[in-house]
LOBA-596655 format. One record per residue (C-alpha): residue number from 1; residue in one letter; y, z, x. Coordinates in pm, 1 decimal. Example, Ala and Ser with C-alpha at 12.3 -4.5 7.8 and 13.67 -1.06 7.14 Angstrom:
<k 1 r a py -450.0 pz 780.0 px 1230.0>
<k 2 r s py -106.0 pz 714.0 px 1367.0>
//
This chain:
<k 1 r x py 2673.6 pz 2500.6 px -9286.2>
<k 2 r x py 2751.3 pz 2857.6 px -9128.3>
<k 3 r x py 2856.8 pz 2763.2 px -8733.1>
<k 4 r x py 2610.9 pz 2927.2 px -8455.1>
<k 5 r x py 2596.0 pz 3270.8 px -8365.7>
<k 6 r x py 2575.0 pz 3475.0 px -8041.5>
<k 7 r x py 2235.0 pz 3554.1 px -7941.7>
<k 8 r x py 2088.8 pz 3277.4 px -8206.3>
<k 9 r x py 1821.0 pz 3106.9 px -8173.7>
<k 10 r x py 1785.5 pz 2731.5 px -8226.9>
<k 11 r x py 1550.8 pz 2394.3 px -8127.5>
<k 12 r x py 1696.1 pz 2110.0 px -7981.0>
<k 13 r x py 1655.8 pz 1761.4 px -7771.2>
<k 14 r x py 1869.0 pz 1733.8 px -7442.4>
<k 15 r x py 2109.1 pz 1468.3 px -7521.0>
<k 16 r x py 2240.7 pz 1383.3 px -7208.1>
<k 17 r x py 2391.3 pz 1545.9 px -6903.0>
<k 18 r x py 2708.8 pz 1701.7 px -6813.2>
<k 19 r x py 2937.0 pz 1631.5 px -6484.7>
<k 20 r x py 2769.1 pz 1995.8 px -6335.0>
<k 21 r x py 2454.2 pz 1927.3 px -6404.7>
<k 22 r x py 2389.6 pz 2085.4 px -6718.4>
<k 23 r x py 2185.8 pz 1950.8 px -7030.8>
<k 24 r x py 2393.4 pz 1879.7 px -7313.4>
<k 25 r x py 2231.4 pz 1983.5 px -7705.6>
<k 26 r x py 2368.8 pz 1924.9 px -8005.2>
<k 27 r x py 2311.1 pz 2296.9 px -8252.7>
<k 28 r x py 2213.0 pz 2217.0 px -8631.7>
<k 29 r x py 2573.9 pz 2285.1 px -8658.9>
<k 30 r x py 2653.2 pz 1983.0 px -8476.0>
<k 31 r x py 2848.4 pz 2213.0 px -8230.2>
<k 32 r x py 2764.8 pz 2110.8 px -7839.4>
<k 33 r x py 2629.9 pz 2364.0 px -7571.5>
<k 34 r x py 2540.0 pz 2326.5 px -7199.0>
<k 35 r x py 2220.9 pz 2443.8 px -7124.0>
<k 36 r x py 2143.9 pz 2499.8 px -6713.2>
<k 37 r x py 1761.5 pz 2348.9 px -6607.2>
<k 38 r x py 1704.1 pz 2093.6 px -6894.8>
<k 39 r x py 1714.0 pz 1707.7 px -6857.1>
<k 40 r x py 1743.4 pz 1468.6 px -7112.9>
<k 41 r x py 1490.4 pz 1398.6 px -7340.2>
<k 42 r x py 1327.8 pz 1752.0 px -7362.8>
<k 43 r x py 1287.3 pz 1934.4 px -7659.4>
<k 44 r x py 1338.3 pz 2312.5 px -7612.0>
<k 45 r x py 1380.3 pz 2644.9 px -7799.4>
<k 46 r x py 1714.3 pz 2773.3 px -7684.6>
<k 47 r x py 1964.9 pz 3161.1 px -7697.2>
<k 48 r x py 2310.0 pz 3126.7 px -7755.9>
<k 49 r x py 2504.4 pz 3284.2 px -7485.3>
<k 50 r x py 2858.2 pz 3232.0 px -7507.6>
<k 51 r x py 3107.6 pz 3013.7 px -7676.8>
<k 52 r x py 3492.1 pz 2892.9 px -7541.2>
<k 53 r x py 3722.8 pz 2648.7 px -7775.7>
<k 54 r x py 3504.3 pz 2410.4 px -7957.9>
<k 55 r x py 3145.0 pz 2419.0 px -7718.7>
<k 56 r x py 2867.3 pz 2699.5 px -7655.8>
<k 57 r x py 2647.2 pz 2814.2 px -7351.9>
<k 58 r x py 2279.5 pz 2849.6 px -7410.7>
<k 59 r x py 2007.6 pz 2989.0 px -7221.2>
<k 60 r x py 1643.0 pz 2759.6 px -7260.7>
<k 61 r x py 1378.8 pz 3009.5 px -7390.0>
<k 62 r x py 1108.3 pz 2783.5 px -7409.6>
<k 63 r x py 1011.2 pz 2422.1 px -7290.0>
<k 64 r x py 810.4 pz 2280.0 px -7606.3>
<k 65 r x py 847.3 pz 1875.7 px -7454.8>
<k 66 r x py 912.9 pz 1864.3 px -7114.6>
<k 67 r x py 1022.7 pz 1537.0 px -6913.3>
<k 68 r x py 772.9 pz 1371.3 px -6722.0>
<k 69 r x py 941.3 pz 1377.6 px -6382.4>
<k 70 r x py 956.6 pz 1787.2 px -6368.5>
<k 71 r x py 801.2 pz 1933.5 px -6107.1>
<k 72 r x py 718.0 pz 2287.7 px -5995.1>
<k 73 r x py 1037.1 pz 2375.1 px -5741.1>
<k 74 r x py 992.6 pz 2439.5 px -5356.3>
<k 75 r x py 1202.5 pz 2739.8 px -5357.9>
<k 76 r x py 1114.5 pz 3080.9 px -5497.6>
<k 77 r x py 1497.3 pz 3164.4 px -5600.0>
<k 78 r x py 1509.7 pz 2834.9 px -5787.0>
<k 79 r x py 1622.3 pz 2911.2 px -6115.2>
<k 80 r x py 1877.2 pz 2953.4 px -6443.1>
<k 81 r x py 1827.6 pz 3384.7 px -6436.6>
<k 82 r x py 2073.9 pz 3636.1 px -6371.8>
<k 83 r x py 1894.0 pz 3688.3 px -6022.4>
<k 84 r x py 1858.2 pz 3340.9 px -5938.6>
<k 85 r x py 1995.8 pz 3132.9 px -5674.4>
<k 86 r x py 2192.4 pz 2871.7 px -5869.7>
<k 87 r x py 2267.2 pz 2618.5 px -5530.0>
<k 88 r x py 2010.7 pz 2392.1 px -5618.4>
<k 89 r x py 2015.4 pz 2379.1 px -5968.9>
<k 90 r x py 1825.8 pz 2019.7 px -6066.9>
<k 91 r x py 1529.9 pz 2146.0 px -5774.2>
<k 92 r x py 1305.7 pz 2135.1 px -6086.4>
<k 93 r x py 1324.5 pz 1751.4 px -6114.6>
<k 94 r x py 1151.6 pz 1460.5 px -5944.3>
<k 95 r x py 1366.8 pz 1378.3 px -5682.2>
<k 96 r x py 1396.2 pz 993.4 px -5778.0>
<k 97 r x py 1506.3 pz 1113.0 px -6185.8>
<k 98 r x py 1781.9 pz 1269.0 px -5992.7>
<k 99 r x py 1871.3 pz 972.4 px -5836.8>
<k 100 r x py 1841.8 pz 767.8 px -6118.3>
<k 101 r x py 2095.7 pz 1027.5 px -6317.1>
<k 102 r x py 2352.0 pz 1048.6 px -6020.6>
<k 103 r x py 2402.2 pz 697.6 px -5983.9>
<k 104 r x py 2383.2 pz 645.9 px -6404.6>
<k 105 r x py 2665.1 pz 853.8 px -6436.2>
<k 106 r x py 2880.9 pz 703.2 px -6136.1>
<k 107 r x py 2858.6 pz 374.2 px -6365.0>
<k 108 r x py 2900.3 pz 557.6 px -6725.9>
<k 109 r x py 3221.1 pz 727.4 px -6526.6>
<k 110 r x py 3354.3 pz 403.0 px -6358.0>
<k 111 r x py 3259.8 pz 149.1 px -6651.8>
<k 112 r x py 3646.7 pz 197.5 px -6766.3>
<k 113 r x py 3711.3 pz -36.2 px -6435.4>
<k 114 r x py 3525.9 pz -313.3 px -6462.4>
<k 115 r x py 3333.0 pz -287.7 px -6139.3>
<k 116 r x py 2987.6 pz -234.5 px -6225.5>
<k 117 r x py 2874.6 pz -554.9 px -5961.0>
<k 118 r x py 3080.0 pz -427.6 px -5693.0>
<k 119 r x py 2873.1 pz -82.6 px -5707.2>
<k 120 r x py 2537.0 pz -92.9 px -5494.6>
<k 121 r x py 2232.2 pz 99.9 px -5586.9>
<k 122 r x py 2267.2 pz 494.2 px -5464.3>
<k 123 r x py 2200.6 pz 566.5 px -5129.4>
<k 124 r x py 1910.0 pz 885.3 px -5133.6>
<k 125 r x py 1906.9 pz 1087.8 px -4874.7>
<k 126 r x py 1615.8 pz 1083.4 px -4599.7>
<k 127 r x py 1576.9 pz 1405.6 px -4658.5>
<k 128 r x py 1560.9 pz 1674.2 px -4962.6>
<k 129 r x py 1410.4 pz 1959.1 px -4783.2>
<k 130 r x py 1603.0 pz 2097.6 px -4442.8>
<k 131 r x py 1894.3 pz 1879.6 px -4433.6>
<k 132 r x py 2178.5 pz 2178.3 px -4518.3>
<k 133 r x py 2359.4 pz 2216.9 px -4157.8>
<k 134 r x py 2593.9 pz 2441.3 px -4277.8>
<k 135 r x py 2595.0 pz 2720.7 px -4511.1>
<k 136 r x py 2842.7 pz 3066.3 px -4689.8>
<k 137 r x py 2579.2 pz 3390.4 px -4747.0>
<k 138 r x py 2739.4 pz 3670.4 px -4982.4>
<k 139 r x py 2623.5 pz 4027.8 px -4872.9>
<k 140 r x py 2710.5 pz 4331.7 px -5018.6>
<k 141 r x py 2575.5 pz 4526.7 px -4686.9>
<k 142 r x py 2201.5 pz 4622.2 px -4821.6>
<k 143 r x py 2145.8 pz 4200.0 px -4993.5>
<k 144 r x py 2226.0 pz 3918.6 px -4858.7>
<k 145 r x py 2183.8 pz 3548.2 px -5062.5>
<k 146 r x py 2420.3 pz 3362.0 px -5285.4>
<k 147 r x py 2554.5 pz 3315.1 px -5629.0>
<k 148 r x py 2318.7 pz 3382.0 px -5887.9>
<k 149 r x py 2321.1 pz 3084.2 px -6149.3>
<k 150 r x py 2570.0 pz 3082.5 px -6441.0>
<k 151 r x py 2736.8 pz 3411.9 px -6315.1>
<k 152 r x py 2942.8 pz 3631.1 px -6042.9>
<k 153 r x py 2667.3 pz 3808.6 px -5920.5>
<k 154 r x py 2458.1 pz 3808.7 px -5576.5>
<k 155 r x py 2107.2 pz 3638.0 px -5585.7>
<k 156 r x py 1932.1 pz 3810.9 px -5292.0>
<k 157 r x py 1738.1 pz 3524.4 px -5127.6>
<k 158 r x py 1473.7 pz 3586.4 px -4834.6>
<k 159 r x py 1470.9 pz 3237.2 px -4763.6>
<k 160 r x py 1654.1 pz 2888.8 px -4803.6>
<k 161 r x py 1455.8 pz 2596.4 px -4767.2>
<k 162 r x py 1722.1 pz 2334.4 px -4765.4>
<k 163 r x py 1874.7 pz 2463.7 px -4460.6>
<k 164 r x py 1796.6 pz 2295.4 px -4099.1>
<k 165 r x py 1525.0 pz 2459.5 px -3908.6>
<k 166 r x py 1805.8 pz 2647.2 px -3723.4>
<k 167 r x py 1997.8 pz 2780.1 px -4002.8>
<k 168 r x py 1666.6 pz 2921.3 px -4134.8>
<k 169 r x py 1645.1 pz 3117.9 px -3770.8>
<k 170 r x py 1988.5 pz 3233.8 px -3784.5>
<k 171 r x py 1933.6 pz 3368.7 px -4207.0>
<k 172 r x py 1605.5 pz 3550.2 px -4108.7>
<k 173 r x py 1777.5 pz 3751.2 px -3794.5>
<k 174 r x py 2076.1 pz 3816.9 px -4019.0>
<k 175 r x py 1797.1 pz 3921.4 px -4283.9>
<k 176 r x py 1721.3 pz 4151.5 px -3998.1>
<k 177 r x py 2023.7 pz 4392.4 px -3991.8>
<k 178 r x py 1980.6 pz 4454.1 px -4352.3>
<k 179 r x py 2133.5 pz 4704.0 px -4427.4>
<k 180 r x py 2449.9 pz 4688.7 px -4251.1>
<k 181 r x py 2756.5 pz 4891.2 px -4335.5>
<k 182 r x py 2976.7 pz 4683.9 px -4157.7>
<k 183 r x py 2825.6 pz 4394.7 px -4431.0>
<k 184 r x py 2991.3 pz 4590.5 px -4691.5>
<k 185 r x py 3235.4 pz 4450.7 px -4938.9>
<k 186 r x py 3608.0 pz 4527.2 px -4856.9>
<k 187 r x py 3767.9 pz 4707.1 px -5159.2>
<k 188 r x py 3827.5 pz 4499.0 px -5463.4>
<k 189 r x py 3546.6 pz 4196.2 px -5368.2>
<k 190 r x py 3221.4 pz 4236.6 px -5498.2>
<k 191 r x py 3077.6 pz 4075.4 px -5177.0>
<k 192 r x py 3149.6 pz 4010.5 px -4790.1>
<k 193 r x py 3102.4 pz 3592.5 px -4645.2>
<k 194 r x py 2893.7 pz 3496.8 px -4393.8>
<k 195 r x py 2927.7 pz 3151.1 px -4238.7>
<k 196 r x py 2711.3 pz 2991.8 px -4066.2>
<k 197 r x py 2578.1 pz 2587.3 px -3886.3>
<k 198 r x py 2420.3 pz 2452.0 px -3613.3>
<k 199 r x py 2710.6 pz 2512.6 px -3321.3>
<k 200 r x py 2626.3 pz 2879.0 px -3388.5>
<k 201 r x py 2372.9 pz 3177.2 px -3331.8>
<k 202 r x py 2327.0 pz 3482.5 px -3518.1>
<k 203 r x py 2512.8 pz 3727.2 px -3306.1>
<k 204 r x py 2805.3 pz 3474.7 px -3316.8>
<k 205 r x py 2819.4 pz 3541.5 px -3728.7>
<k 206 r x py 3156.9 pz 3721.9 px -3841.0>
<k 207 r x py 3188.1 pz 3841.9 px -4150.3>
<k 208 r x py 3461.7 pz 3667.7 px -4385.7>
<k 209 r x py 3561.1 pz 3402.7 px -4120.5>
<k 210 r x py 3539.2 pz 3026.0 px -4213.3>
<k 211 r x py 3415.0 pz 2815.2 px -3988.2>
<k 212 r x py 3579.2 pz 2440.7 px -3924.9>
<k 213 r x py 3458.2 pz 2213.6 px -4193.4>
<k 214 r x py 3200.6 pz 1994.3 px -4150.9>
<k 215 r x py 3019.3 pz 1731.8 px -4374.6>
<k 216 r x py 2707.8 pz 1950.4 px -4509.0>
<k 217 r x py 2407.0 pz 1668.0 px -4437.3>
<k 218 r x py 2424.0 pz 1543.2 px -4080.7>
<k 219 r x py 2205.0 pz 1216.6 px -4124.5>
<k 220 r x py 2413.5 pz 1121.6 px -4487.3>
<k 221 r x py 2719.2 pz 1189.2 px -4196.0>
<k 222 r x py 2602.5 pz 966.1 px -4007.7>
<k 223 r x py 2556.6 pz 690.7 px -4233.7>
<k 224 r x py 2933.7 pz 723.9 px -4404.8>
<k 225 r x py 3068.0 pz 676.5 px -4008.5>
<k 226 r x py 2823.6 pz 399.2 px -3977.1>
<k 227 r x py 2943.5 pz 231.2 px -4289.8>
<k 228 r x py 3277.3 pz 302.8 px -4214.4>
<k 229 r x py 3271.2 pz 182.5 px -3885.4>
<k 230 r x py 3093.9 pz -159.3 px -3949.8>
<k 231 r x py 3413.1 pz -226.3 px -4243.9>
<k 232 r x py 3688.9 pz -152.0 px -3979.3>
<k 233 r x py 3511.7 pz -373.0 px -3720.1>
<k 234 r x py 3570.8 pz -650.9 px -3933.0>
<k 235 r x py 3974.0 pz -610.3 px -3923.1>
<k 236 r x py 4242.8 pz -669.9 px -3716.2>
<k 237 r x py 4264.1 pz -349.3 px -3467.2>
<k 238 r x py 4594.0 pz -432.2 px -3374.9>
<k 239 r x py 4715.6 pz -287.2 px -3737.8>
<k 240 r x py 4822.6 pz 29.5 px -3814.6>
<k 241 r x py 4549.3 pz 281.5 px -4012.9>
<k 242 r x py 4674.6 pz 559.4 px -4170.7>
<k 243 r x py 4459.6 pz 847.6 px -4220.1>
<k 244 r x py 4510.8 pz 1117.0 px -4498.4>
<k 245 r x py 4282.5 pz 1438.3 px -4507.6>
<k 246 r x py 4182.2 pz 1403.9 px -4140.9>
<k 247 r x py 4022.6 pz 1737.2 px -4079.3>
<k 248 r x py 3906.6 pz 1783.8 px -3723.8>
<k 249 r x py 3882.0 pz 1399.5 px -3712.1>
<k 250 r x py 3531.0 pz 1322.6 px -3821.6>
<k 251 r x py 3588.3 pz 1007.8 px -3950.2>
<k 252 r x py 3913.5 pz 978.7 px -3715.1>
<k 253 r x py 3683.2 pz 935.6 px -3403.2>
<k 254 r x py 3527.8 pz 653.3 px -3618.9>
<k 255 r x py 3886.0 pz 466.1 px -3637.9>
<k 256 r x py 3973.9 pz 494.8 px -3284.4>
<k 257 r x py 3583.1 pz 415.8 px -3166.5>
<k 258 r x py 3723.6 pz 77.8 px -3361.8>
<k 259 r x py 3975.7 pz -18.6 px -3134.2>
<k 260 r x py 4254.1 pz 67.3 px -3343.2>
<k 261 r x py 4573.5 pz 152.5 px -3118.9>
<k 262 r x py 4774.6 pz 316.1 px -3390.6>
<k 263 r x py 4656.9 pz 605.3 px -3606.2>
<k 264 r x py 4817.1 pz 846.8 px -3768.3>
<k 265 r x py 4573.9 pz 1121.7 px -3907.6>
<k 266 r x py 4700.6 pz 1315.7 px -4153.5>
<k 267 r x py 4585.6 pz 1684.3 px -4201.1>
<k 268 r x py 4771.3 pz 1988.8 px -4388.0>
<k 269 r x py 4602.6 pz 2271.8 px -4220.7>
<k 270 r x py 4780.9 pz 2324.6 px -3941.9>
<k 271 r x py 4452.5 pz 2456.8 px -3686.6>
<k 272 r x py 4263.8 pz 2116.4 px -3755.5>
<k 273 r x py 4570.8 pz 1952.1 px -3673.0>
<k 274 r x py 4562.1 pz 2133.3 px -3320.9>
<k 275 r x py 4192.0 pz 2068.4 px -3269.8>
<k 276 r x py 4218.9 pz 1705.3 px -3385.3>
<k 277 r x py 4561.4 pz 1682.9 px -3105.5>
<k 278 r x py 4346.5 pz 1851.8 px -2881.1>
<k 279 r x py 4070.8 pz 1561.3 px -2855.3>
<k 280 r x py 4325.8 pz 1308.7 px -2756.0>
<k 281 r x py 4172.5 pz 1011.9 px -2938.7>
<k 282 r x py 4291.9 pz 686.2 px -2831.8>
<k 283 r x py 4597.2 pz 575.8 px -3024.8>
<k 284 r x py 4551.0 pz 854.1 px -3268.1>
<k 285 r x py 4912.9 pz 1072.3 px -3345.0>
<k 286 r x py 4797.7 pz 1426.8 px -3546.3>
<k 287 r x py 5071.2 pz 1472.2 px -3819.8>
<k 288 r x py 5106.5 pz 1781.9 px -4018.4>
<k 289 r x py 5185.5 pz 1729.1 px -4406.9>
<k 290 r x py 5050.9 pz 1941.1 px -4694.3>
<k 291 r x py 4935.5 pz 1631.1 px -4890.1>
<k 292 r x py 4928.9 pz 1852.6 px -5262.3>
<k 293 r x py 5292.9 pz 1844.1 px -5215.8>
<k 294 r x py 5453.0 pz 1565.3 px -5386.0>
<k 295 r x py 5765.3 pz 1608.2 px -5193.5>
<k 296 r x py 5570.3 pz 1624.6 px -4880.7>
<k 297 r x py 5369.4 pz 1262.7 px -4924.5>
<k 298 r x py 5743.3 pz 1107.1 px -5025.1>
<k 299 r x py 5835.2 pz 1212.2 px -4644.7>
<k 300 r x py 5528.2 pz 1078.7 px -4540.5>
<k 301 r x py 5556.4 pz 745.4 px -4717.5>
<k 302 r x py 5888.5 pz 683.9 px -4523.7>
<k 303 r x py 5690.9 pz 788.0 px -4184.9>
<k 304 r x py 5409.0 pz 547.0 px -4268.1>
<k 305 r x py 5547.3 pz 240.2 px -4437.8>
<k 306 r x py 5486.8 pz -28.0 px -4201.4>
<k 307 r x py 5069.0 pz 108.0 px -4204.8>
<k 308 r x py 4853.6 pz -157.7 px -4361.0>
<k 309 r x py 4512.2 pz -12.2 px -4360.9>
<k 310 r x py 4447.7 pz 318.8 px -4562.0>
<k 311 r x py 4160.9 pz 558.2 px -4501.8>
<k 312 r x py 4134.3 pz 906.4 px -4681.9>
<k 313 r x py 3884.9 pz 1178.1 px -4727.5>
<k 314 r x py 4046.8 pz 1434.1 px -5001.7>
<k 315 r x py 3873.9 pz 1736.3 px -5145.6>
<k 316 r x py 3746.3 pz 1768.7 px -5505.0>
<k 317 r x py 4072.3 pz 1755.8 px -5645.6>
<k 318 r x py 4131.9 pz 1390.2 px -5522.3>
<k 319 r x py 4472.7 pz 1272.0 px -5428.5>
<k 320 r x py 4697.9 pz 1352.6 px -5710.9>
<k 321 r x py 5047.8 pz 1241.2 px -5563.6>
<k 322 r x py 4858.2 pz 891.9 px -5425.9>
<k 323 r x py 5095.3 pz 726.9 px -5614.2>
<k 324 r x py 5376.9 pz 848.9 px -5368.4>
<k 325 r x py 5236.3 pz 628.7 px -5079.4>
<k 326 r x py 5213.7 pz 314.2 px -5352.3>
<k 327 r x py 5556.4 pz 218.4 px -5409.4>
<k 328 r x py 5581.1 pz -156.1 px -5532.4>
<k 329 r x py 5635.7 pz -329.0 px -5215.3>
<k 330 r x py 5354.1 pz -92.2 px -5014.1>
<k 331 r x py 5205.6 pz -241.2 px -4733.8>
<k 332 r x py 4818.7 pz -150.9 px -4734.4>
<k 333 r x py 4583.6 pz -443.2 px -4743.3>
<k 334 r x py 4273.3 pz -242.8 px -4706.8>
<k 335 r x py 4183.8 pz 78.5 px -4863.0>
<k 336 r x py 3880.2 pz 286.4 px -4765.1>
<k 337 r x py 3805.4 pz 589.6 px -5047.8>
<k 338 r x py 3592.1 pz 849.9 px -4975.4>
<k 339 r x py 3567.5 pz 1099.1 px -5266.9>
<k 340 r x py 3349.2 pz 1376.6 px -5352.7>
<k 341 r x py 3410.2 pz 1406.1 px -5706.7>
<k 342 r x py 3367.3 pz 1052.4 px -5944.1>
<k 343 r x py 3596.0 pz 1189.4 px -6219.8>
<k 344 r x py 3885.7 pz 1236.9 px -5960.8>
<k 345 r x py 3797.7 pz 900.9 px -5775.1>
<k 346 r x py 3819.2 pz 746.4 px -6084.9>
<k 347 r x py 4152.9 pz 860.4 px -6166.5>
<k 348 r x py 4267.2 pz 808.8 px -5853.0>
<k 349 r x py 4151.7 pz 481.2 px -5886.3>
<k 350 r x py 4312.4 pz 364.6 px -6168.1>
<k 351 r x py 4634.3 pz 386.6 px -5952.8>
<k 352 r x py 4488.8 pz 174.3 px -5698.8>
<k 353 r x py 4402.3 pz -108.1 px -5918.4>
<k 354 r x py 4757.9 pz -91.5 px -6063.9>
<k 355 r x py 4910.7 pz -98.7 px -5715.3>
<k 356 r x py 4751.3 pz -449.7 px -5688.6>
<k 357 r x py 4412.0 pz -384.0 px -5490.3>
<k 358 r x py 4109.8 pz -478.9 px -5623.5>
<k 359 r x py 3764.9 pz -250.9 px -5549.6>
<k 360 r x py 3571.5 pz -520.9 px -5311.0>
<k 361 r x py 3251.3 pz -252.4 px -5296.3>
<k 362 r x py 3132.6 pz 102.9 px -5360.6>
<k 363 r x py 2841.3 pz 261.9 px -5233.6>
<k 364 r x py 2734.6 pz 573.9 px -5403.3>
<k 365 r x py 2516.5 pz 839.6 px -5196.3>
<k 366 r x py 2369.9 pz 1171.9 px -5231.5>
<k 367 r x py 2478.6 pz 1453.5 px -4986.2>
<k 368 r x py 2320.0 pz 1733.3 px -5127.8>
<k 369 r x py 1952.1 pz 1673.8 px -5278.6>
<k 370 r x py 1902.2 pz 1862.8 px -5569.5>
<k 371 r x py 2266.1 pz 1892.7 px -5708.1>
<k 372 r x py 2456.5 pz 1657.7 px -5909.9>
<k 373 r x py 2706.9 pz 1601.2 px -5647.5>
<k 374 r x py 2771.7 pz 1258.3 px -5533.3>
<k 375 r x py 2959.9 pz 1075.6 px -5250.9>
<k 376 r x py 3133.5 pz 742.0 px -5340.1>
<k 377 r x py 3241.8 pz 525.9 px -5034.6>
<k 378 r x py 3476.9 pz 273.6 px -5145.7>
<k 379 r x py 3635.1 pz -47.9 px -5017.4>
<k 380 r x py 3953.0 pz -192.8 px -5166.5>
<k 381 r x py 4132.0 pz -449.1 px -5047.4>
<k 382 r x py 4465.5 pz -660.6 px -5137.3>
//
């Protein structure tokens, strides 16, 4: 059987889904491609776009089946074109089927564990339309949107519903000074940032500066402290917590709200070290360590030992040198998880569970309706 060919056409059922979202279909061939805005079970005519080691990209060309729970999406730059906005990319689902698929494949990832009873149901969030507090425009100086879907190229947007009511304000008055020369990309970039939340007005906008992270979804936010906070009230405050990943100390204010007398929040940028110093939590000491450094968490280790709670909020990437904090005669008792990413949790994880703690729950939640991303909050204890 000849293998596929650019440009080809071919019919196919959605199989499953991948970790970004994307359908999975299987070509005559039997070779796999990723398919952006199909879901499983739909039967499709699809255009081979691209190919890399042994799987394809395809482009869907015509919905002959559709799944039940589609639905006709709230935004008019939802979509899988070369002009589309690609933030949102599973907008054209029922927003309980994306539930259901979020928390399906937090168990398919974790089943490797042997925790499915300690994981509860998925947590949705209250709300999927205006819950974005925070957001990163592209402009090139005359357009002004984000990343069109499956590329490198600017989707010009005119609006966004899943921003707050006051992030909308602030797009349409930067929609405003369209064009703008002083919007134009510096040489070499194909675009110039914007970034923009809620502590901020229009005229406070400057071009390719970040502002201090923040958890997107302030009422998901909210929830994580609260869940955090009612597991810490249950332990001893008079232990030490160690805190890795600290940021400005969102989840650091939770600790020392606690009671706890000693914490030691660990951040690597050195700025939200200063701002985190600068609040002058009670018992909280700000400590500067670049935690993707494996030398740098052995140094830590030794400044840390005698800490018996554990709470950490890592990027994407997850904690790759955890293992450096884990030595065999480690003295954490109670491990609180926060990832953003399951596959790297689950790594991460493993480690964990062969440093002799034991996952005592895990509550998945969504953070951002309409993507596949998912929050994991877990409790481990030993």
């Amino acid at each position: 059987m000849q293998p596929a060919a650019l440009h080809q056409g071919f019919t196919a059922t959605v199989r499953d889904l991948a970790t970004d979202g994307r359908g999975i279909v299987e070509h005559p061939t039997g070779q796999v491609f990723f398919v952006s805005g199909v879901w499983p079970g739909e039967t499709a005519r699809f255009r081979v776009t691209g190919f890399k080691q042994r799987f394809g990209f395809a482009q869907l060309v015509a919905l002959l089946e559709p799944a039940p729970a589609r639905v006709t999406p709230p935004c008019p730059h939802h979509g899988v074109g070369d002009r589309d906005c690609g933030g949102c990319p599973w907008q054209f689902m029922d927003y309980r089927a994306q539930c259901a698929a979020m928390e399906q494949r937090v168990r398919k990832t974790l089943a490797r564990h042997g925790i499915d009873a300690r994981i509860a149901s998925l947590r949705p969030a209250p709300e999927i339309l205006g819950y974005r507090n925070r957001a990163q425009f592209k402009t090139d100086g005359r357009q002004l949107g984000f990343v069109a879907a499956g590329s490198n190229r600017l989707a010009p947007i005119s609006d966004c519903p899943v921003l707050t009511a006051d992030n909308r304000d602030t797009l349409r008055t930067l929609l405003g000074q369209l064009p703008n020369n002083a919007w134009k990309p510096q040489r070499k970039h194909s675009w110039t940032t914007l970034d923009v939340d809620e502590a901020m007005q229009a005229d406070e906008v400057v071009a390719n500066q970040r502002r201090p992270f923040r958890q997107g979804n302030s009422a998901q936010n909210s929830f994580m402290r609260h869940w955090l906070a009612e597991r810490l009230q249950s332990l001893d405050p008079s232990r030490t917590v160690t805190e890795l990943f600290a940021g400005s100390g969102n989840f650091t204010e939770v600790i020392a709200a606690c009671g706890f007398q000693a914490i030691q929040a660990v951040e690597g940028v050195a700025e939200s070290v200063a701002q985190l110093a600068a609040r002058e939590l009670p018992g909280t000491r700000a400590l500067c360590h670049n935690l993707f450094i494996e030398a740098e968490c052995h140094r830590l280790q030794a400044r840390t030992a005698t800490s018996s709670v554990l709470v950490l909020d890592p990027p994407r990437d997850g904690f790759r040198h955890i293992a450096a904090l884990l030595p065999k005669k480690h003295a954490y008792r109670d491990v609180f998880y926060i990832s953003c990413d399951v596959a790297t949790f689950s790594r991460d994880l493993q480690l964990l569970l062969q440093a002799g703690l034991t996952v005592r729950e895990l509550q998945p939640l969504d953070l951002f309706p309409h993507t596949p991303h998912v929050e994991l909050l877990c409790w481990l204890q030993r």
